[in-house]
C-alpha positions as CSV (number, residue, x, y, z in Angstrom):
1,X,-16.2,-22.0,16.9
2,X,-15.8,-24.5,20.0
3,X,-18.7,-23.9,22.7
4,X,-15.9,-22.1,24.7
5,X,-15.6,-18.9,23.0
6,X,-11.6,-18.6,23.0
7,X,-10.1,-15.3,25.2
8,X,-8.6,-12.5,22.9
9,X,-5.7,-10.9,25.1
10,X,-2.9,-9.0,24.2
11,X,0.6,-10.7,24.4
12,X,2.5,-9.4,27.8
13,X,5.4,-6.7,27.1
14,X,8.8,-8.3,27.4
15,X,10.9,-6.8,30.4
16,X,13.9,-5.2,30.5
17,X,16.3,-5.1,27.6
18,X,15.5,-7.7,25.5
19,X,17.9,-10.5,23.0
20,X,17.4,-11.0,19.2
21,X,16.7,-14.1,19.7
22,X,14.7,-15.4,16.5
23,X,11.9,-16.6,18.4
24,X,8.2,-15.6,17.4
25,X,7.0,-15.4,20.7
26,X,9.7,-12.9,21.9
27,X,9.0,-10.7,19.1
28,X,5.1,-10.7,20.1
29,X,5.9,-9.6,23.4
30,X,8.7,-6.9,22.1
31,X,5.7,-5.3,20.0
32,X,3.7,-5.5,23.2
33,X,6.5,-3.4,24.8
34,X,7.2,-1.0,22.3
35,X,3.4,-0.2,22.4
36,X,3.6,0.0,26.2
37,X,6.4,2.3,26.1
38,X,7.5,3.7,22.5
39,X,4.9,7.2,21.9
40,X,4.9,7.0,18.6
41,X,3.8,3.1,18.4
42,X,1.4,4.0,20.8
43,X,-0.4,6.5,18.3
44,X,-0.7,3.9,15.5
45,X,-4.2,2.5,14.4
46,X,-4.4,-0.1,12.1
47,X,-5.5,2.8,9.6
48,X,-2.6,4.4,10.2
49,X,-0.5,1.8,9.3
50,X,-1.6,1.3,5.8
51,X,0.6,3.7,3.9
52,X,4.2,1.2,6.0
53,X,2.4,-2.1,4.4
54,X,2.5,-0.9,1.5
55,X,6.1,0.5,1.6
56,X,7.5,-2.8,2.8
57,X,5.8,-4.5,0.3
58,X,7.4,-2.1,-2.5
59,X,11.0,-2.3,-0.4
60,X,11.0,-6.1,-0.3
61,X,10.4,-6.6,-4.2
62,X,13.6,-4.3,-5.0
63,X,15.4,-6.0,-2.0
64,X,14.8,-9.3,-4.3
65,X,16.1,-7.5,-7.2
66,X,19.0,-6.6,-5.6
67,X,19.5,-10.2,-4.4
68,X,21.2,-8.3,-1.5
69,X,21.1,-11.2,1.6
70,X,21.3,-8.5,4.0
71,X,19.0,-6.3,2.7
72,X,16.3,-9.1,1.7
73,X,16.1,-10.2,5.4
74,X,15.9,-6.7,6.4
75,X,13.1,-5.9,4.4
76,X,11.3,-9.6,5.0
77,X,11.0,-8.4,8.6
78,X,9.5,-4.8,7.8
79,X,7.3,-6.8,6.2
80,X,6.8,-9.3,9.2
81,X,6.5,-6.1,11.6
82,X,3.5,-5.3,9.9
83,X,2.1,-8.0,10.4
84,X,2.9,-8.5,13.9
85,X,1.9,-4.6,14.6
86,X,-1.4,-5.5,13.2
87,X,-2.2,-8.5,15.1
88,X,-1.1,-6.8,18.3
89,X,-3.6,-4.0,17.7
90,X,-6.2,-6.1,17.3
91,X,-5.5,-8.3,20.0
92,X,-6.1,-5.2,21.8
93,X,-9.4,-5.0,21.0
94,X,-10.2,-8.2,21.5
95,X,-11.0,-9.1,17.8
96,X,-8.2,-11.9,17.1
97,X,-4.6,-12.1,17.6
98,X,-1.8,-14.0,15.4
99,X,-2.5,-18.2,16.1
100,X,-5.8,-16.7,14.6
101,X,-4.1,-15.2,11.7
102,X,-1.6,-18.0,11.0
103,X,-4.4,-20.6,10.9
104,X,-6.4,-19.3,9.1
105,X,-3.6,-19.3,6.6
106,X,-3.0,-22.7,7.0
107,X,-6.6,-23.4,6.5
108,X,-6.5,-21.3,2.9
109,X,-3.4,-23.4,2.2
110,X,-5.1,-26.9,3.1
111,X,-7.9,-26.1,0.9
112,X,-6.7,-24.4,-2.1
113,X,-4.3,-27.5,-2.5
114,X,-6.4,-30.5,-3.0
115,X,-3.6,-32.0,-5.4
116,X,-1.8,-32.2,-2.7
117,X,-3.8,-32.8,0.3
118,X,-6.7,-34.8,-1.2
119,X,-7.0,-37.3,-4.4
120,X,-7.5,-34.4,-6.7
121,X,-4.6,-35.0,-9.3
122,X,-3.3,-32.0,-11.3
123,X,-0.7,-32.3,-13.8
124,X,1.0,-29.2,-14.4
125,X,1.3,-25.2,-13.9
126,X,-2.1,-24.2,-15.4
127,X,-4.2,-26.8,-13.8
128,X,-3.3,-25.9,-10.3
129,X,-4.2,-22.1,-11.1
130,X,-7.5,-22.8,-12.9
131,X,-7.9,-25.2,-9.9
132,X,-7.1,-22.0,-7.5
133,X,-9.3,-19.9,-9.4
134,X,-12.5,-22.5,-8.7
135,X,-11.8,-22.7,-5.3
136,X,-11.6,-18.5,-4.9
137,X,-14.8,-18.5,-6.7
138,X,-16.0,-21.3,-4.3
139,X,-14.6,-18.9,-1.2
140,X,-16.7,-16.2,-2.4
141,X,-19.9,-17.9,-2.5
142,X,-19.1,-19.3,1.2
143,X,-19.1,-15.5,2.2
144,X,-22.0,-14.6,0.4
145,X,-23.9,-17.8,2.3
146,X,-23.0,-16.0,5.6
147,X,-24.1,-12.5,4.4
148,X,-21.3,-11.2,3.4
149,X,-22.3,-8.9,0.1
150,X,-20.4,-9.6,-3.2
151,X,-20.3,-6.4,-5.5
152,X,-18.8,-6.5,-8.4
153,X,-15.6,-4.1,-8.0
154,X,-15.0,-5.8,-5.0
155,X,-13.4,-8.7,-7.3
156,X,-10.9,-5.8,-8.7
157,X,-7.6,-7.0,-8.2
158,X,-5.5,-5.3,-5.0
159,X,-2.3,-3.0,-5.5
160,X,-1.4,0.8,-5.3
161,X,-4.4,3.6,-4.9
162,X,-2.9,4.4,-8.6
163,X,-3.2,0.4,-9.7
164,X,-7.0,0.0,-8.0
165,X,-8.4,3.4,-9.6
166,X,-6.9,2.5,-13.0
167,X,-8.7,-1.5,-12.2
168,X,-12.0,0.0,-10.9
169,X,-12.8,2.5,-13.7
170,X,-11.8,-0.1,-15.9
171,X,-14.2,-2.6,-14.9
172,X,-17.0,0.1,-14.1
173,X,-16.5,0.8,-17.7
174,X,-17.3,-2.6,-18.8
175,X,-20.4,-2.8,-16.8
176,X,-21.9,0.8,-18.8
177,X,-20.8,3.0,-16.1
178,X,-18.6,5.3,-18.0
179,X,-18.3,8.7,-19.6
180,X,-17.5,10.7,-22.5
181,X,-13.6,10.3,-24.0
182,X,-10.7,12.0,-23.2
183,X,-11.9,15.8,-23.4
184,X,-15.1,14.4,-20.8
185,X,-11.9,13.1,-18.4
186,X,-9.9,16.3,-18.5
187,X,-13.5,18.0,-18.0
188,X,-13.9,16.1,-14.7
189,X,-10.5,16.8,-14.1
190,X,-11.2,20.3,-14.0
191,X,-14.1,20.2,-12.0
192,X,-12.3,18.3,-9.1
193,X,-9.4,20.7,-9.3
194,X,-12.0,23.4,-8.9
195,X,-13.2,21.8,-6.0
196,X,-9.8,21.4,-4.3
197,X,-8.8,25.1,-5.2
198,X,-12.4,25.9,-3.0
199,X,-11.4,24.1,-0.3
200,X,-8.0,26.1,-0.3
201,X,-9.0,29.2,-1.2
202,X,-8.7,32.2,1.5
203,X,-8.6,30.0,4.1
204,X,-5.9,30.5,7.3
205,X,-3.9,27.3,7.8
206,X,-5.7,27.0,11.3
207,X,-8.9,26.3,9.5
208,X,-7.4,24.1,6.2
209,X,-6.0,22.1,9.7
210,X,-9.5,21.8,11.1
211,X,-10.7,21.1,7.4
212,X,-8.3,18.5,6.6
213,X,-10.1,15.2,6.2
214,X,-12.2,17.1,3.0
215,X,-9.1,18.5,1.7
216,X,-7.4,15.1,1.4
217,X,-11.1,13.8,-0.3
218,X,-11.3,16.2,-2.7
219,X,-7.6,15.8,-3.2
220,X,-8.3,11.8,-3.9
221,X,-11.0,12.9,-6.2
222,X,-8.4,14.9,-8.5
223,X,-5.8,11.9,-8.4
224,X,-9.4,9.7,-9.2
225,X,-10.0,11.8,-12.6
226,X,-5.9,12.0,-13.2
227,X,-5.9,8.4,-13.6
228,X,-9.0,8.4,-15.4
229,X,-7.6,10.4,-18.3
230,X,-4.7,7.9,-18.4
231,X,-7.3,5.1,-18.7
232,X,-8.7,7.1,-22.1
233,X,-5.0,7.9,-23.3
234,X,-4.5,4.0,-22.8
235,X,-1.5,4.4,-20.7
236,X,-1.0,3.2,-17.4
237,X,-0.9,5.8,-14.4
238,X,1.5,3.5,-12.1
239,X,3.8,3.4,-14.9
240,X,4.1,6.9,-15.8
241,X,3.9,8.4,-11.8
242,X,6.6,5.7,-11.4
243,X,8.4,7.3,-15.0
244,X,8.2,10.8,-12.7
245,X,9.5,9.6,-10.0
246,X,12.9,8.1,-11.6
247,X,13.1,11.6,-14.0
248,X,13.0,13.5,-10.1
249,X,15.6,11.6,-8.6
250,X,17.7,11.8,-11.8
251,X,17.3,15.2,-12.1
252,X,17.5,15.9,-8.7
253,X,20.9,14.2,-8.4
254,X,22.4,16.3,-10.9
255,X,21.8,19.0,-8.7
256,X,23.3,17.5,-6.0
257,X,26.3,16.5,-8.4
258,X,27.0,20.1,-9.8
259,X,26.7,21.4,-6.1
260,X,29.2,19.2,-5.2
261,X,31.5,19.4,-7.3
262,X,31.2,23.4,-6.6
263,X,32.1,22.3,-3.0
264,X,28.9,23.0,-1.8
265,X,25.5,21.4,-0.4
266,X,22.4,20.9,-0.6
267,X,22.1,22.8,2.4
268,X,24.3,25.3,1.6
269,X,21.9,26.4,-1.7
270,X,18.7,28.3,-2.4
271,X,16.0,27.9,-4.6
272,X,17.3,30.3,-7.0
273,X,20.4,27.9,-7.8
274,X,18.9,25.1,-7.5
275,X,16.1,25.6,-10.1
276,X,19.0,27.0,-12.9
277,X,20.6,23.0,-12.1
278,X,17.3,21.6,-13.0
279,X,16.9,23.5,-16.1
280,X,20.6,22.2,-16.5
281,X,19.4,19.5,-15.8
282,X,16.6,18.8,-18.5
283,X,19.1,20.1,-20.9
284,X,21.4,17.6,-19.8
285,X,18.8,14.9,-20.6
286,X,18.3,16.0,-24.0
287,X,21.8,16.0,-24.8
């Protein structure tokens, strides 16, 4: 850091309506604007925000598949939105704003590419990564120098809550820090659902409301011990809660399907009808 500590401010709202016009700067001080003046971008923390990243993130990977032009550029700018939302919350607080974030990505670049910055000479695909690998390690002891504590789990590799549980009972396991088999998972199972169903339990939707920050913990803790049984079944919990989803939509579009080609709606059903489709439905899949 210079002797000059540098300013944090947020960038100024743009005025009036303003032009797509492709440039970084305008769309710093369009977010500025839009958290002036928008009420729901003015409610959003960066807590808040987590659940979008992670959308975008899904969104752009099937906008790739789809090798859809439109639809990869659209989703490449959720993603930058998120980004750009981020730095202008914390430029609000007077943390860091994005020339902070974009060099300190050039930085990680510059170093973790000695082959082609410095006189390090790597040959092929599996040097560079073993090369990449050192340097992480390297990164980590540089944090650990200025304090910065390195637990184990920490090293567990990021992705969906249903990816990190699976990762972090997985390497607690190989550390000791595991229980019984299966029957021991579906016990702990229990025991969280019994918890939840307490926290439930005769209690007026004014006060789950004021109790809501325990119900969504002891909620986690179910999902926790869910995935834990698929880590003793050896299955993966993404893929199956992923193998769930697709079966919903399927099944769900059948219903839509027969409706429709009853000339009715979605809208225009109950529940009644719409559970004798899904049994349909499931009978449709097995035929």
């Amino acid at each position: 850091m210079s002797i000059i500590e540098k300013q944090i401010s947020a960038p100024t709202p743009v005025q009036g309506k303003p032009a797509a016009s492709g440039k970084l700067n305008d769309l710093l001080a369009l977010m500025a604007r839009l958290r002036s003046d928008c009420p729901w971008d003015k409610k959003q923390s960066n807590h808040s925000l987590i659940p979008y990243a992670i959308e975008e993130a899904y969104e752009l990977g099937e906008a790739v598949q789809s090798d859809d032009d439109e639809d990869i550029k659209g989703e490449l700018g959720d993603v930058l939105l998120q980004v750009v939302f981020h730095c202008q919350l914390y430029a609000e607080q007077g943390r860091f704003d994005i020339s902070d974030v974009i060099a300190t990505l050039q930085e990680k670049l510059i170093r973790r590419h000695p082959h082609v910055f410095e006189a390090e000479t790597l040959t092929d695909e599996a040097a560079v990564k073993a090369r990449w690998d050192e340097i992480k390690v390297e990164e980590q002891q540089a944090r650990a120098a200025r304090g910065k504590p390195q637990r184990r789990l920490d090293k567990t590799k990021a992705g969906s809550a249903l990816m990190q549980a699976q990762e972090v009972q997985k390497q607690a396991s190989k550390l000791g820090f595991d229980g019984e088999g299966v029957s021991g998972a579906f016990d702990k199972l229990d025991e969280e659902i019994a918890e939840l169903k307490d926290e439930l339990t005769d209690k007026s939707p004014e006060e789950r409301k004021a109790n809501i920050a325990d119900i969504e913990k002891e909620l986690g803790d179910c999902m926790f011990a869910l995935v834990n049984v698929a880590r003793k079944l050896n299955l993966d919990a993404e893929t199956a809660t992923l193998t769930c989803v697709h079966k919903f939509k399927s099944r769900f579009g059948y219903i839509e399907e027969q409706l429709s080609a009853a000339g009715k709606r979605l809208e225009d059903s109950d529940i009644n009808e719409m559970d004798a489709l899904w049994e349909a439905a499931k009978q449709h899949e097995r035929a």
